[in-house]
N, C-alpha and C positions, 0 to 999 in steps of 0.2 A: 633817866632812861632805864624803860623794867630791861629783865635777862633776855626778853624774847626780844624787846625791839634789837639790841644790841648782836644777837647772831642774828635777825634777820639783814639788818646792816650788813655783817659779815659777809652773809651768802650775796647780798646783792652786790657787795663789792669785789668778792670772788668771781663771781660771774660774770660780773662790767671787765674785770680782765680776761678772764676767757675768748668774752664775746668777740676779742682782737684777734684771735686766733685766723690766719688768712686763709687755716687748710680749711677743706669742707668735709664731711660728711651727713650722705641721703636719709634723711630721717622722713618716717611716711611721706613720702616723695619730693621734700625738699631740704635743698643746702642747706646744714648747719655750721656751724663753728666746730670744730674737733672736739679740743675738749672742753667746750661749753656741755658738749654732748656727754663726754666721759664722764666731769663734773656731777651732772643730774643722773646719770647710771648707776655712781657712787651712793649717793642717795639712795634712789629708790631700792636698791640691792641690800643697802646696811638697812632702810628704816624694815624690811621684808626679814632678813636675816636676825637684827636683834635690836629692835622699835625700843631698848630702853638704855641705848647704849648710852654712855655718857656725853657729855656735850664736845668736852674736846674732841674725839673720834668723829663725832657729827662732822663737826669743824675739818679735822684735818681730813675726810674721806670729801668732803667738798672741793678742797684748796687741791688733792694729791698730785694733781699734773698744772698747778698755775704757771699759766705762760710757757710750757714747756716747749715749746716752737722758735722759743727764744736760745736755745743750747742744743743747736740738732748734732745728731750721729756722724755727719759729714765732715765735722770742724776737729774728730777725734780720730787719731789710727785705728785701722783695722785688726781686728783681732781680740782675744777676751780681755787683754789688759785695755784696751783703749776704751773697750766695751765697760769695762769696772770705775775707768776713771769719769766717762759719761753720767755713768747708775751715780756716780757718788758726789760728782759737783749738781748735777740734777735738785739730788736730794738736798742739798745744801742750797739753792738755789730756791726752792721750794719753799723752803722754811725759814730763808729771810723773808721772802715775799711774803709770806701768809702773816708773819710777825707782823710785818709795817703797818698791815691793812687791820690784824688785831688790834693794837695797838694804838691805830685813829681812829675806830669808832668803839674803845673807851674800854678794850680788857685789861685787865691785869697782868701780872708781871709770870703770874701762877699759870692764868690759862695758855699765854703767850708758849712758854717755855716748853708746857706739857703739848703742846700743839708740833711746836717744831720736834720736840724729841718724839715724835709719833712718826713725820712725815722725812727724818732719818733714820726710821726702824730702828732704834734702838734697843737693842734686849730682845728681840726677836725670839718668840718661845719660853719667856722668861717673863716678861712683863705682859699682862694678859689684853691691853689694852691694846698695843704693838700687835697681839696674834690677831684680837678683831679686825686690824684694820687692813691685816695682810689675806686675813679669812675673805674680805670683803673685795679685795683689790684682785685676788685670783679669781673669785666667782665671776666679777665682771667679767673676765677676760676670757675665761671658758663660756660664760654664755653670750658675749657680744664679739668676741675677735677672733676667738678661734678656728672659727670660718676660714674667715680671711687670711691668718696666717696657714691654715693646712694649705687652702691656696698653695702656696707660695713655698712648703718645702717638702721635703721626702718623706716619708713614713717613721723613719728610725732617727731623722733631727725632731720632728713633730713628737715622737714618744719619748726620745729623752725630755725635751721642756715640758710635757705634760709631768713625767716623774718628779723633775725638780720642783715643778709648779705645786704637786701630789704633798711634796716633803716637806714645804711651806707653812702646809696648811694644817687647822687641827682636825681633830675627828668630826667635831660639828661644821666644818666647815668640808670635809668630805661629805658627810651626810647631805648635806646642800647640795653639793656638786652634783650627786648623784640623782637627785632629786629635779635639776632642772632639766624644762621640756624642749631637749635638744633633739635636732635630727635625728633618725639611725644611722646614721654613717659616722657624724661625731660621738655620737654615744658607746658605738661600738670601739671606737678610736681610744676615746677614753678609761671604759673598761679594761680594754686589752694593754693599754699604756700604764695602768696602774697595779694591775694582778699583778700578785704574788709571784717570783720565779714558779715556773713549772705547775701552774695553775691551770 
């Protein structure tokens, strides 16, 4: 088997888990799986962002939310710690699953390992591989959710998560941010959420 048949495997076994996903989201006016949807957002966002990135990242910016409908928010207390224990079996959760699936259609013990320590940020800021794929996971989110979450809350919870989301990321991954063709309403949102105090 060449390297491409084997990630394409990958992706279509990432996706065959997706596809289970029960929630929907309207994609050009029809139902999709959630994050089958996320999944290929991942994608097209990292191949736009930086087309040469290594294959693990490919791999884990595929897998980042596998099955994640499987461990909802509901089953955890309220509040930032329940919230922290969520984020962190999540990630743990994630990265067995994307493991197995490497693992049977024929990777190594190398790609395997570098995959899950990617999709539990590890070294975050530190290990450059870990910044792309957090670079890539906030731009989805500002350009495909953030909609949806300003929906949903007040101006000063919306601009603190934009700042944290801001801290995450690297400079070229702000350059990006900035760069995409968002509303004026979220554009402004986000300029004003990110300036400088007394800007």
């Amino acid at each position: 088997m060449t390297s491409t048949d084997r990630f394409r495997r990958a992706v279509e076994r990432f996706d065959a888990a997706n596809a289970e996903d029960p929630n929907r989201e309207r994609v050009d006016g029809a139902g999709q799986p959630k994050e089958l949807v996320y999944a290929r957002r991942m994608t097209a966002r990292l191949d736009r962002f930086r087309p040469d990135a290594p294959e693990a990242v490919r791999l884990a910016a595929r897998c980042q939310h596998i099955r994640r409908w499987t461990i909802p928010r509901t089953d955890y207390p309220a509040g930032r710690g329940g919230y922290r224990r969520w984020r962190t079996d999540l990630a743990r959760f994630h990265a067995s699953t994307a493991a197995a699936i490497l693992r049977d259609v024929g990777y190594g013990g190398h790609v395997v390992a570098r995959v899950e320590s990617l999709l539990r940020k590890e070294r975050l800021k530190a290990d450059p591989d870990v910044q792309l794929l957090e670079d890539v996971i906030c731009l989805v989110f500002i350009e495909h959710y953030l909609a949806g979450f300003a929906a949903k809350h007040d101006e000063d919870t919306l601009a603190g998560v934009l700042r944290k989301t801001w801290r995450k990321m690297s400079e070229d991954g702000h350059r990006a941010a900035l760069a995409l063709a968002l509303p004026a309403d979220l554009r402004s949102l986000v300029e004003r959420a990110v300036a400088p105090p007394g800007d």
